[in-house]
C-alpha positions as CSV (number, residue, x, y, z in Angstrom):
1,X,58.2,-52.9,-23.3
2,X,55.7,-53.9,-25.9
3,X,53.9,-51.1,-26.4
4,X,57.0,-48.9,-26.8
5,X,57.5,-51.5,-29.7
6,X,54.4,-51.3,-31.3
7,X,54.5,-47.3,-31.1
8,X,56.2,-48.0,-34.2
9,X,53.4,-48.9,-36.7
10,X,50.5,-46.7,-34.9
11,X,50.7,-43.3,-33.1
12,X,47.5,-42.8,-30.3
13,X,47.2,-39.2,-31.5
14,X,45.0,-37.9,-34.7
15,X,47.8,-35.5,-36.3
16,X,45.4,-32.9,-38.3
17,X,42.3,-34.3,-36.7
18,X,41.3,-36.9,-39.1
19,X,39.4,-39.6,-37.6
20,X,40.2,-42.5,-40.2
21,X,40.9,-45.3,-39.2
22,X,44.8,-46.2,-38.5
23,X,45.7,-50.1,-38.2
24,X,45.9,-50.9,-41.8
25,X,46.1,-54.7,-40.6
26,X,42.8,-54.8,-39.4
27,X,41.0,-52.4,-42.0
28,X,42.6,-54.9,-44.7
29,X,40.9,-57.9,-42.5
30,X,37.6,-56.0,-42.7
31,X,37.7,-55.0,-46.2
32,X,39.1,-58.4,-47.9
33,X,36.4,-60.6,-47.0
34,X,34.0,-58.2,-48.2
35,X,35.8,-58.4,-51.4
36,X,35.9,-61.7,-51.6
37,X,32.3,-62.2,-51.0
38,X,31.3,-59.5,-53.2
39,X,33.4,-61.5,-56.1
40,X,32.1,-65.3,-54.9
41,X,28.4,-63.8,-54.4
42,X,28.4,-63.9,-58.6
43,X,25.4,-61.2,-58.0
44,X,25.0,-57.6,-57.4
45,X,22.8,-55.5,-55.4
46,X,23.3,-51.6,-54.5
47,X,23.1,-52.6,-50.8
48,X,26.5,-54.3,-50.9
49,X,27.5,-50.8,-51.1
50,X,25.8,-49.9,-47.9
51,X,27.5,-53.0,-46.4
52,X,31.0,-51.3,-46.9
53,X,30.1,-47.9,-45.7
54,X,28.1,-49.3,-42.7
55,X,31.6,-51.6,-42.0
56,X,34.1,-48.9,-42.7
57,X,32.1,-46.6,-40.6
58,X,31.6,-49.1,-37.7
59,X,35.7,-49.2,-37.7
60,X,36.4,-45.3,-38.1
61,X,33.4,-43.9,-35.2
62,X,35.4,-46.4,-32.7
63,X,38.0,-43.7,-32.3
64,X,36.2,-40.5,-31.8
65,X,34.3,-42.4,-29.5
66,X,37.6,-43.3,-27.7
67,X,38.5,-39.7,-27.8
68,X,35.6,-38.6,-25.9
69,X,35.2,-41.3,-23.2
70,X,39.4,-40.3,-22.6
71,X,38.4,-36.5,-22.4
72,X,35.9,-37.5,-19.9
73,X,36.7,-40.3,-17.7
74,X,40.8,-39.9,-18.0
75,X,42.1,-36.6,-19.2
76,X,41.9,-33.6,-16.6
77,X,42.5,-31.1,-19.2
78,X,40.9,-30.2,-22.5
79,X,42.8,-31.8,-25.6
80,X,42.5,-29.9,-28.7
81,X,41.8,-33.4,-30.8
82,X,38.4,-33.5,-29.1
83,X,36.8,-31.2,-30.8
84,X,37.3,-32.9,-34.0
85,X,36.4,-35.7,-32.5
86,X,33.0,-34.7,-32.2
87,X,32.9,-33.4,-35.6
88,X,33.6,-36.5,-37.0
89,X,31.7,-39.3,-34.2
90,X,28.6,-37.0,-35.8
91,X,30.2,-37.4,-39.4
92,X,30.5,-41.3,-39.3
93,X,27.1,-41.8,-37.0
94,X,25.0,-40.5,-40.1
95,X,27.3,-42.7,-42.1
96,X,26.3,-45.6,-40.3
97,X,22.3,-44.8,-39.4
98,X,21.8,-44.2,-43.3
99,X,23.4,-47.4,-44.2
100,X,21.3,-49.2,-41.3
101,X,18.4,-48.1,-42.7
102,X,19.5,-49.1,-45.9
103,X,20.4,-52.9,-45.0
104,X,17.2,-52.9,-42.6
105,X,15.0,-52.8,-45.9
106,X,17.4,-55.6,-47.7
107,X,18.1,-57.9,-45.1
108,X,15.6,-60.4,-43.0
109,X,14.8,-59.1,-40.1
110,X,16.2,-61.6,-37.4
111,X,19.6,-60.9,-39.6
112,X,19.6,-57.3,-39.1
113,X,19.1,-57.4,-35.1
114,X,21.9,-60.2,-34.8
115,X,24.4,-58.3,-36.8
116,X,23.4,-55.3,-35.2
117,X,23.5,-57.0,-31.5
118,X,27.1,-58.5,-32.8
119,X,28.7,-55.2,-33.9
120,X,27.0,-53.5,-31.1
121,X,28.7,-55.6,-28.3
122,X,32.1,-56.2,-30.3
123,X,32.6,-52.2,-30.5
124,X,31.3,-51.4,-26.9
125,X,34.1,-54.2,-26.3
126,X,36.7,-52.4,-28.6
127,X,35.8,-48.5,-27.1
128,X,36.3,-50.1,-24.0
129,X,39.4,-52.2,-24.3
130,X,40.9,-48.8,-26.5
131,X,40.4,-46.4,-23.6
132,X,42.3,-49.0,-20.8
133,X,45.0,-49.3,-23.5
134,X,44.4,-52.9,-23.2
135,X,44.1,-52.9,-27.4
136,X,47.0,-55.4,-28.1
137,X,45.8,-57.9,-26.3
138,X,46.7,-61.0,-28.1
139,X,43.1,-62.4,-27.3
140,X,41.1,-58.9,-28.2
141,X,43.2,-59.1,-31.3
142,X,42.2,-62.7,-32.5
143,X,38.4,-61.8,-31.1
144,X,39.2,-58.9,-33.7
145,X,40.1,-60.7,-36.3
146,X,37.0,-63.2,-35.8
147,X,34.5,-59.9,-35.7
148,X,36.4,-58.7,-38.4
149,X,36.7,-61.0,-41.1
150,X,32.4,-61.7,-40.5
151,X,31.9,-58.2,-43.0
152,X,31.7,-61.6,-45.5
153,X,28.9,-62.6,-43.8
154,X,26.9,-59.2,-44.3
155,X,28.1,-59.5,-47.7
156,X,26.6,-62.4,-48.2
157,X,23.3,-61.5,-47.1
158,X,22.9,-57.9,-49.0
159,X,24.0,-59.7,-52.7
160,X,22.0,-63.1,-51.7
161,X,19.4,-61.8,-49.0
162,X,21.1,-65.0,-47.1
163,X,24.3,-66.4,-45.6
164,X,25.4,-68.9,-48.1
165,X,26.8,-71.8,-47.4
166,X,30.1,-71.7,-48.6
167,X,30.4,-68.1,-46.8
168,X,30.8,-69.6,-43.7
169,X,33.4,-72.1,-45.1
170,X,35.6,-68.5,-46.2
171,X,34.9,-67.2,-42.1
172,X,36.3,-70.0,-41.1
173,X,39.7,-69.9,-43.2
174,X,40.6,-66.0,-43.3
175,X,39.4,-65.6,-39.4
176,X,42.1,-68.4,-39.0
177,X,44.6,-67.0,-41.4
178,X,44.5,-63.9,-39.4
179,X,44.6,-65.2,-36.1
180,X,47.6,-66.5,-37.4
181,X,49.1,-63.7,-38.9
182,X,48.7,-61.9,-35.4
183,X,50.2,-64.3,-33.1
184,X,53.4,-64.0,-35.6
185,X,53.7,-60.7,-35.1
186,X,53.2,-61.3,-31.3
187,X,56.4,-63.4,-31.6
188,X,58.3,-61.1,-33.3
189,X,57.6,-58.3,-31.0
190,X,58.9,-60.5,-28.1
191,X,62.1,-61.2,-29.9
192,X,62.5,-57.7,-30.8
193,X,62.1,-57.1,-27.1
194,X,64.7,-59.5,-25.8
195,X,67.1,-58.5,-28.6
196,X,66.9,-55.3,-27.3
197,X,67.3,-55.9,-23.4
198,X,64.2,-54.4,-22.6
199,X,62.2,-57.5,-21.4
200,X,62.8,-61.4,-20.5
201,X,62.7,-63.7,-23.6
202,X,59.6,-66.1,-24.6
203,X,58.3,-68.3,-26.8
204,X,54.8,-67.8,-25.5
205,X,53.6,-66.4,-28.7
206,X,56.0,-68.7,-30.3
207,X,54.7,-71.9,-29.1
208,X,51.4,-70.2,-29.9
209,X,52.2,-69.4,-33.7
210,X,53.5,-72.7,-34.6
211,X,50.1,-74.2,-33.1
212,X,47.7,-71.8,-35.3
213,X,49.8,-73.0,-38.5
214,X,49.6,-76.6,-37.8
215,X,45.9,-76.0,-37.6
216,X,45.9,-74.1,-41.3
217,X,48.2,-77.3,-42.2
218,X,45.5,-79.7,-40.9
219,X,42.7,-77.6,-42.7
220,X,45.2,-77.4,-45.7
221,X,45.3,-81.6,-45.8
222,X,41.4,-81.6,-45.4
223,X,40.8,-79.5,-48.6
224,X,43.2,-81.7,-50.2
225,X,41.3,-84.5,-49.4
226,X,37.9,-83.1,-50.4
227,X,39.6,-82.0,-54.1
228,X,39.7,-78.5,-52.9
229,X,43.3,-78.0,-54.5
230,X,43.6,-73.6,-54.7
231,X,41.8,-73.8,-51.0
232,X,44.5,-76.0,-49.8
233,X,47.4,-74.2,-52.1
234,X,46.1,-70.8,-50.2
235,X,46.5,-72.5,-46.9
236,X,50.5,-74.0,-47.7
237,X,51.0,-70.8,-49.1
238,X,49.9,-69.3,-45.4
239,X,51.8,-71.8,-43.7
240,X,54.9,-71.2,-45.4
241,X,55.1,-67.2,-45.6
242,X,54.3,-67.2,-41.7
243,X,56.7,-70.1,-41.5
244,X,59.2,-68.7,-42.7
245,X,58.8,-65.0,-40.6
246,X,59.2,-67.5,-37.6
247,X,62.4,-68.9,-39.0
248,X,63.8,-65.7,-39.8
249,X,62.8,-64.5,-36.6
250,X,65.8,-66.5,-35.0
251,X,68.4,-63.7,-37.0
252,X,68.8,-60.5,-35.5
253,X,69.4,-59.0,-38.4
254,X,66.3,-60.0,-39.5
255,X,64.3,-58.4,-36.6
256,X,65.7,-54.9,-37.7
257,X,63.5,-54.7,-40.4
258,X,61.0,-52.2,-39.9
259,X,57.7,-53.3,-39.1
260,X,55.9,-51.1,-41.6
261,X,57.8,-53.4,-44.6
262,X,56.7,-56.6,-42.0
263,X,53.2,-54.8,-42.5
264,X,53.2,-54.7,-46.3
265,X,54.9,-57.9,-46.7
266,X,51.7,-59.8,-44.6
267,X,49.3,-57.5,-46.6
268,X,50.5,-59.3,-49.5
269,X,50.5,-62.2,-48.4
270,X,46.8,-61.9,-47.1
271,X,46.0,-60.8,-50.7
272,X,47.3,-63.5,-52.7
273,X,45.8,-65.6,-49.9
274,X,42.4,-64.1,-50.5
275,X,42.6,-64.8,-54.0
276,X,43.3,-67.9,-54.0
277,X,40.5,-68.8,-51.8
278,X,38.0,-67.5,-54.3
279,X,39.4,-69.0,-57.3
280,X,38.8,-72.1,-54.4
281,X,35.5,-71.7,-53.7
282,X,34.4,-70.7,-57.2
């Protein structure tokens, strides 16, 4: 089955009790924008530090959290790994409170509350989701990536004190570029599936892939059009690394690559993505 799959690349246990944060995809699709708009912001304030530790910590306290709502709604005997997990809910709490108060002073007001409504309701929906083991959802995971990839947002307005408006613009194109990279890896988990015998083929997430990277094509002919050239070069260079994965994803032989390497190959591809969308929006 799926999940058996995807056991793979994440463990649901805290080996050691450390609460950090375990899907590298989605800390990289947290972190990059933040980057980027850090770098395109072309000015510096010490609150873009609070931006990171308030996002990092709004990730990581999703866990513990998880830990405890398991121990009390699902598990009938203690777990050793909730201790810790109180431990560290408190650690990452102050984490995030000091850092609130932190961007409460730098940002406008109206700003704060809907970024604070936003990442309220998208982790009440991740804790959630998490503790029904509903978390690869293909449609959670491309909400993810959309709640995600908005830490350039907050960004924005801690180096500005406002959204710019090319920000939005960079949103728009890594949310996408994610969403893309996840329903790839959807298709590849089904084709690992069926090569294995364990489920019924499909090209659901096939047919879904191919559509997200005709949309980054599309977007990829409209920069090209509006003299954008390293925005549309990051877009072809999306469209042909996840492309390609599809294509390859046709060889069996192919498919027996470990999904960690899969993992490291689309973190590089993200990053040269990335940078090539600020040289773009320079």
């Amino acid at each position: 089955m799926r999940r058996a799959v995807v056991r793979e690349e994440a463990r649901e246990t805290h080996e050691f009790g450390w609460f950090l944060p375990r899907e590298h995809g989605a800390t990289a699709m947290l972190l990059t924008p933040i980057v980027c708009a850090a770098i395109l912001a072309r000015e510096w304030r010490w609150c873009e530090l609070a931006t990171l530790t308030a996002a990092f910590a709004a990730l990581a306290v999703k866990d513990p959290i998880v830990v405890l709502a398991r121990q009390r709604f699902v598990w009938k005997q203690w777990h050793p790994e909730t201790a810790a997990a109180v431990r560290w809910l408190v650690a990452w709490m102050v984490i995030l409170i000091l850092s609130g108060l932190v961007l409460l002073k730098a940002w406008p007001f109206k700003a704060f509350a809907a970024m604070g409504l936003g990442v309220g309701a998208f982790s009440a929906l991740a804790i959630a989701v998490t503790v029904k083991n509903r978390q690869r959802s293909t449609l959670f995971q491309i909400a993810s990536a959309a709640a995600l990839t908005s830490s350039s947002l907050a960004t924005s307005l801690s180096a500005t004190g406002t959204i710019a408006p090319w920000c939005w613009g960079l949103w728009l194109l890594m949310a996408m570029q994610s969403t893309a990279g996840i329903l790839v890896v959807h298709a590849r988990l089904d084709a690992r599936i069926a090569l294995r015998g364990t489920g019924s083929a499909t090209d659901r997430f096939r047919r879904a892939a191919q559509v997200a990277l005709i949309a980054l094509a599309c977007a990829a002919v409209a920069a090209a059009i509006l003299v954008r050239g390293w925005i549309a070069l990051a877009l072809l260079l999306a469209v042909t690394g996840y492309w390609y994965d599809l294509h390859g994803q046709r060889d069996p032989a192919t498919l027996q690559i470990p999904l960690k390497k899969i993992g490291q190959r689309a973190l590089a591809l993200s990053s040269l993505f990335a940078g090539l969308l600020i040289l773009g929006f320079w």
